[in-house]
C-alpha positions in Angstrom: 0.0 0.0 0.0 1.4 3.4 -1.1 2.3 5.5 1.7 0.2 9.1 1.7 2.6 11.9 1.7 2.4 14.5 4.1 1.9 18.1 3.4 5.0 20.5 3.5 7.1 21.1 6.2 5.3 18.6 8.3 7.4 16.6 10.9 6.8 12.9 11.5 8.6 12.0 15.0 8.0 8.3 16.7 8.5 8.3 20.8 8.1 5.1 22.1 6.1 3.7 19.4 3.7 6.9 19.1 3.4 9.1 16.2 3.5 12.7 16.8 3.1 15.4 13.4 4.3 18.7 13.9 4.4 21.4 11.7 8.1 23.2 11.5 9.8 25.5 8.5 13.2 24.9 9.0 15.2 25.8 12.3 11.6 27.6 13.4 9.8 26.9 16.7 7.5 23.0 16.6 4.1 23.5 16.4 1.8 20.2 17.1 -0.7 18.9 14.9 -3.3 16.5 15.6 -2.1 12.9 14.6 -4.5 12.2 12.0 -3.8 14.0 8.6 -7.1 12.6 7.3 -8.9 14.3 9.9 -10.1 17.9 9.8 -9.1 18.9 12.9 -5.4 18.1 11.6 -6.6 20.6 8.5 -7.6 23.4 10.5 -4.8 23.0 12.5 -2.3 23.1 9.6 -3.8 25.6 7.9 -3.7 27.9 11.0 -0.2 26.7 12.0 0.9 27.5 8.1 -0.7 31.4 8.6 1.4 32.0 11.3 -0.8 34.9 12.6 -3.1 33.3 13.6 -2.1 31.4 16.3 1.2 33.7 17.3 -0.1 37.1 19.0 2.3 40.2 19.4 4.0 40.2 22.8 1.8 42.4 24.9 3.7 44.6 27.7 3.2 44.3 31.4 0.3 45.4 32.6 -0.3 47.8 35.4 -1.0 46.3 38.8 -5.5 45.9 38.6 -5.5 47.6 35.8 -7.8 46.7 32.7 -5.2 45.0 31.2 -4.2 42.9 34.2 -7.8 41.8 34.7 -8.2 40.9 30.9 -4.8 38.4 31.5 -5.8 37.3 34.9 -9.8 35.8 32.9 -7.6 34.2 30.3 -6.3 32.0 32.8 -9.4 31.0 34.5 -11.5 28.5 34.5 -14.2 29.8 32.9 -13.0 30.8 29.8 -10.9 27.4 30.0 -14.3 25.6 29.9 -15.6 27.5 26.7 -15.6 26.3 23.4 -12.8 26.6 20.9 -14.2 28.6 18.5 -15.8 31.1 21.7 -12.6 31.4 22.7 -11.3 32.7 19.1 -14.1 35.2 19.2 -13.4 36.3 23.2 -9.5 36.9 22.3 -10.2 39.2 19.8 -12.9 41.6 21.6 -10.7 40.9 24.7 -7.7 42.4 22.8 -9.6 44.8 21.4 -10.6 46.4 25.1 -7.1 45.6 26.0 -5.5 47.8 23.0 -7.8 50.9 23.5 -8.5 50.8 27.6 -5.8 48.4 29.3 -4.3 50.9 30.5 -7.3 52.1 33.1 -7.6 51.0 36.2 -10.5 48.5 37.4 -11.6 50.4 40.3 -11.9 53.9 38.6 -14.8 52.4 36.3 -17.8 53.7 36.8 -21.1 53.5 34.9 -20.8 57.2 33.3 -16.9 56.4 32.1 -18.5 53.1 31.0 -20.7 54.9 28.9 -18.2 58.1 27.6 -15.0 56.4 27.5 -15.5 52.8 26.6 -19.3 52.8 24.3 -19.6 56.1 23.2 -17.1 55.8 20.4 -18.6 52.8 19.3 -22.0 54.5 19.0 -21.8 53.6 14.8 -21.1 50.2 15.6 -24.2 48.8 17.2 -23.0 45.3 17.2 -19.5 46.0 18.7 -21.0 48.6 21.1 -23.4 45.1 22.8 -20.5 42.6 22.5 -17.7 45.3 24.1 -20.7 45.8 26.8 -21.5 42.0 27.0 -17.7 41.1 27.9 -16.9 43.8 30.0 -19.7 42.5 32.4 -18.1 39.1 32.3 -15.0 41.0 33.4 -16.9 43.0 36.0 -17.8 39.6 37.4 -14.3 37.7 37.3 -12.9 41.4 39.1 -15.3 40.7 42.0 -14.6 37.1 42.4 -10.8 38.7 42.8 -11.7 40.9 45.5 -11.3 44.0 42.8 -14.1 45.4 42.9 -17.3 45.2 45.4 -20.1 46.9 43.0 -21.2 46.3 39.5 -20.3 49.3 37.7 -22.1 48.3 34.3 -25.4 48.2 36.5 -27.9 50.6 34.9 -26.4 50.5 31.1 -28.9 49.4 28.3 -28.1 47.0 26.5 -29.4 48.3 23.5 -30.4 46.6 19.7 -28.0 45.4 17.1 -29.5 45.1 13.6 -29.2 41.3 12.6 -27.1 40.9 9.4 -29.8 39.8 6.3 -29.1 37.6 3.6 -28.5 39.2 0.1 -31.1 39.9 -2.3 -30.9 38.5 -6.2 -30.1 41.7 -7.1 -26.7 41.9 -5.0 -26.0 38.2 -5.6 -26.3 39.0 -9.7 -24.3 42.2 -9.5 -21.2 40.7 -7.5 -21.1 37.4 -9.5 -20.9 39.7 -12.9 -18.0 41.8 -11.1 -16.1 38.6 -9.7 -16.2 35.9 -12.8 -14.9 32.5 -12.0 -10.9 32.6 -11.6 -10.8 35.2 -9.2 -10.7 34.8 -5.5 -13.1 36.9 -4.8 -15.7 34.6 -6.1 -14.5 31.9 -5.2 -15.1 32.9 -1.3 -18.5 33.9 -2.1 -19.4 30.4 -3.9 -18.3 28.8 -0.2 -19.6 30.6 1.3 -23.2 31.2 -0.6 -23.3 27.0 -0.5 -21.2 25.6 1.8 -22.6 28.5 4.3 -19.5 28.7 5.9 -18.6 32.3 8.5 -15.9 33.9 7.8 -14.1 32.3 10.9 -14.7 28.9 9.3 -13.8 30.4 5.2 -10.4 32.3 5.7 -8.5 29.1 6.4 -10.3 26.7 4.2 -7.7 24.7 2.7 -7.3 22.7 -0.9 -7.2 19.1 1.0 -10.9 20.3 2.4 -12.1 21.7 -1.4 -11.0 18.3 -3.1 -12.8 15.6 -1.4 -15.9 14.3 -3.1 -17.9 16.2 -0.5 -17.2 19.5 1.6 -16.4 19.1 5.2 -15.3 21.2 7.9 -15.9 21.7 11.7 -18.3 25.3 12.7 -15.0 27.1 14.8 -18.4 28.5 17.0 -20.1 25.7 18.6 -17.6 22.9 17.2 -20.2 20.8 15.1 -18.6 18.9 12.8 -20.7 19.8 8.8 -20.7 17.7 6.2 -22.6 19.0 2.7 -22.5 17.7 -1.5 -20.1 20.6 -3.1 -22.8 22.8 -5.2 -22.0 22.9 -9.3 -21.0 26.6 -9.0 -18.6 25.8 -6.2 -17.2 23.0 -8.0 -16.4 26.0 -11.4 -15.0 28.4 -8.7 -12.5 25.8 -7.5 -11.6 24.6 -10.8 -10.9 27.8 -12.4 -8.7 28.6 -9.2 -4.8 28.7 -9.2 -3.7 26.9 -6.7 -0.4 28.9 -5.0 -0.9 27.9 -1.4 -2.2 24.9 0.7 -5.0 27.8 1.8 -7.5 28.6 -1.3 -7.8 32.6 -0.3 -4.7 34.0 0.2 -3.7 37.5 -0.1 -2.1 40.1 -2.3 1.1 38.6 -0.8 0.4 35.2 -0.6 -0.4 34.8 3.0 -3.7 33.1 4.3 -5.9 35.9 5.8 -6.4 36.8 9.0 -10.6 36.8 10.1 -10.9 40.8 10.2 -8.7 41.3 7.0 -10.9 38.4 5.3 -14.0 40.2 6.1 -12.0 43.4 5.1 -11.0 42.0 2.0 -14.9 40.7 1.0 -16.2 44.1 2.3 -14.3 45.8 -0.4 -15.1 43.5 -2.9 -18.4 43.9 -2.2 -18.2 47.7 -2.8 -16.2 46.5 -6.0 -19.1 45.5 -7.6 -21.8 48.4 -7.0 -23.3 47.6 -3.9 -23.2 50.2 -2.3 -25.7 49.4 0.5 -23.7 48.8 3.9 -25.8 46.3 5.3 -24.8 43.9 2.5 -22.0 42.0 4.4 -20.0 38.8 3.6 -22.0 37.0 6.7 -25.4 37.7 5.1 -24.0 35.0 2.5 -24.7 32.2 4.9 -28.2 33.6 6.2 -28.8 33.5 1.8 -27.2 30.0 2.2 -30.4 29.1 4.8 -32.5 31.3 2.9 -32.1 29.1 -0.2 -32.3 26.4 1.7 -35.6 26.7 3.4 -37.3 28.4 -0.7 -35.9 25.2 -1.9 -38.3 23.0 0.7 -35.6 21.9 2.7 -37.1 20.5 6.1 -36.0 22.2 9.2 -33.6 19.3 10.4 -31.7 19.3 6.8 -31.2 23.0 7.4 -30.2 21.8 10.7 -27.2 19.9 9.5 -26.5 21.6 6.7 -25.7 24.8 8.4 -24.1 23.6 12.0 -27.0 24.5 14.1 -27.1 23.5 17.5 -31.2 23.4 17.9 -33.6 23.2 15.6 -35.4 26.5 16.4 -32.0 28.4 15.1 -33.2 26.4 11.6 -36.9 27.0 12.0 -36.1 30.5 11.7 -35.4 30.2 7.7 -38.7 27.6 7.1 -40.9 30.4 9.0 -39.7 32.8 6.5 -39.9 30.8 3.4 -43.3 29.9 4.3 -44.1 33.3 4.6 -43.1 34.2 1.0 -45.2 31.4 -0.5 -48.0 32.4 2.2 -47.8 36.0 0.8 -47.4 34.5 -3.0 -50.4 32.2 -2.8 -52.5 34.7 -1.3 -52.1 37.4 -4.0 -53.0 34.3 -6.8 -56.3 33.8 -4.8 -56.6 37.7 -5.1 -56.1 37.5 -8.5 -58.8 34.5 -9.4 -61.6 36.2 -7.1 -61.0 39.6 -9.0 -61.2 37.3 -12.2 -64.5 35.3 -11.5 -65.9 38.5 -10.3 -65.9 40.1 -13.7 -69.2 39.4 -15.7 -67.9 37.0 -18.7 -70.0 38.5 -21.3 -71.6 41.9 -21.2 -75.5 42.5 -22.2 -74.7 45.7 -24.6 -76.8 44.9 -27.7 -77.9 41.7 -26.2 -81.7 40.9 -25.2 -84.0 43.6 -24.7 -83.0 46.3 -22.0 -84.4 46.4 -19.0 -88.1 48.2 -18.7 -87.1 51.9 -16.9 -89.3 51.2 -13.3 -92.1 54.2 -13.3 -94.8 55.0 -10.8 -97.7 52.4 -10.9 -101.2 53.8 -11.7 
């Protein structure tokens, strides 16, 4: 049986009759893969041990004694954000870093609900959706400070949480406009075609590699809740991929042949949507897999096949797209039956020149 090679710069070490992959470019630091290239976990973690970026941070400097910044490192080593998920932790690091870059430097027990509001939310006032998710973490952070003794009040207590407008799925219109800007070839379509039918986020599209895109079907692990999807590879998706140069073991790379990073991903599809005349802001590159669903659910999918195919975790996440799907046809039937009443309702023939007309009624003598 022919031995499967291993992908570049991948280390095969046996210790004591175990097998242990590592991923290593030369003299450079080991980084340790799963031991199962077949599996995607050992995809994922290649792919992400190949960008470099993405799992090496910059070296942050000390933090002030209680300080933001100091509180922000002492809840990475917890246990509760131990026990979350993988993909929850991706998306705490980066809001965590965030609030760490732009407020580290303040100390925990000056916080106070009105600096909360003018020195933390109020310049994220145009972001709705960063504005809730800065105010949701900082709470959790509120509460790990009191479990240290930090602080002895809730300083957050009082703030509204406020709306975030949920991200929609694209019309035909902006579906037809960016396909005609971004032909098969390019990269740029080739992200939308997984994610438009493979309804991948952009967590789980930046690092999508070419072992993933050329097995008979698409598979690949939601980074959020860690459910492993499985899906057929659409006709379109199957043209994107083919008309793709292949230059790296990730299919999107960059200008400089790197894979992306998640925010210069979205960055990246953000401009290309602008690229092709869409110039509406609340098109975004995640409102390709709520399309994906949306599809899904106009093409009579059941609620459980939407289920699986998109990684939900419970079936009212799915029941969401069926709802509105049967709302379309709802509103679509109804306007036929308006149409056929107002149709029988018009007199077939009309009695102009027909019969004799009607006797004019008069007084009776």
């Amino acid at each position: 049986m022919m031995r499967r090679k291993l992908p570049p710069n991948v280390e095969k070490n046996i210790v004591k009759g175990h097998v242990y992959l590592s991923y290593r470019v030369g003299k450079g630091p080991r980084i340790k893969l799963p031991d199962d290239p077949e599996s995607d976990e050992f995809k994922l973690a290649y792919a992400a041990a190949v960008a470099g970026a993405t799992t090496t941070r910059p070296a942050i400097t000390k933090d002030a004694p209680r300080s933001i910044g100091a509180l922000i490192t002492s809840y990475l080593s917890s246990d509760a954000f131990a026990s979350l998920s993988d993909g929850s932790k991706s998306g705490y690091r980066s809001r965590l870093d965030q609030i760490r870059r732009d407020h580290g430097h303040r100390a925990v027990v000056g916080l106070t609900k009105d600096r909360i509001e003018e020195k933390i939310l109020k310049p994220l006032h145009s972001r709705p959706g960063a504005k809730i998710d800065t105010l949701k973490k900082l709470r959790i952070l509120v509460r790990h400070a009191r479990d240290l003794k930090w602080l002895t009040v809730d300083p957050s207590d009082g703030i509204k949480r406020g709306k975030s407008k949920e991200i929609r799925a694209w019309t035909d219109a902006e579906m037809t406009a960016f396909e005609k800007r971004w032909p098969f070839g390019t990269k740029q379509r080739a992200a939308y075609e997984l994610m438009l039918n493979v309804g991948t986020a952009r967590v789980d599209t930046h690092l999508t590699t070419w072992m993933q895109a050329d097995a008979d079907e698409f598979e690949y692990t939601r980074r959020k809740t860690g459910v492993p999807v499985l899906v057929e590879k659409a006709g379109s998706l199957r043209n994107a991929l083919a008309a793709l140069r292949r230059a790296h073991v990730c299919i999107l790379t960059t200008e400089y042949g790197k894979p992306f990073t998640v925010d210069g991903f979205s960055g990246w599809m953000r401009a290309a949507i602008k690229a092709a005349g869409i110039a509406d802001l609340s098109c975004q590159p995640h409102g390709l897999r709520k399309t994906f669903g949306r599809l899904l659910a106009d093409a009579g999918a059941s609620t459980h096949d939407i289920m699986a195919a998109m990684g939900h975790l419970t079936l009212g996440e799915a029941e969401r797209y069926t709802r509105e799907a049967d709302r379309r046809r709802g509103g679509r039937r109804a306007i036929v039956t308006l149409e056929d009443h107002k149709a029988n309702r018009n007199p077939q023939t009309h009695s102009d020149g027909l019969g004799k007309a009607a006797k004019k009624k008069g007084n009776s003598r």
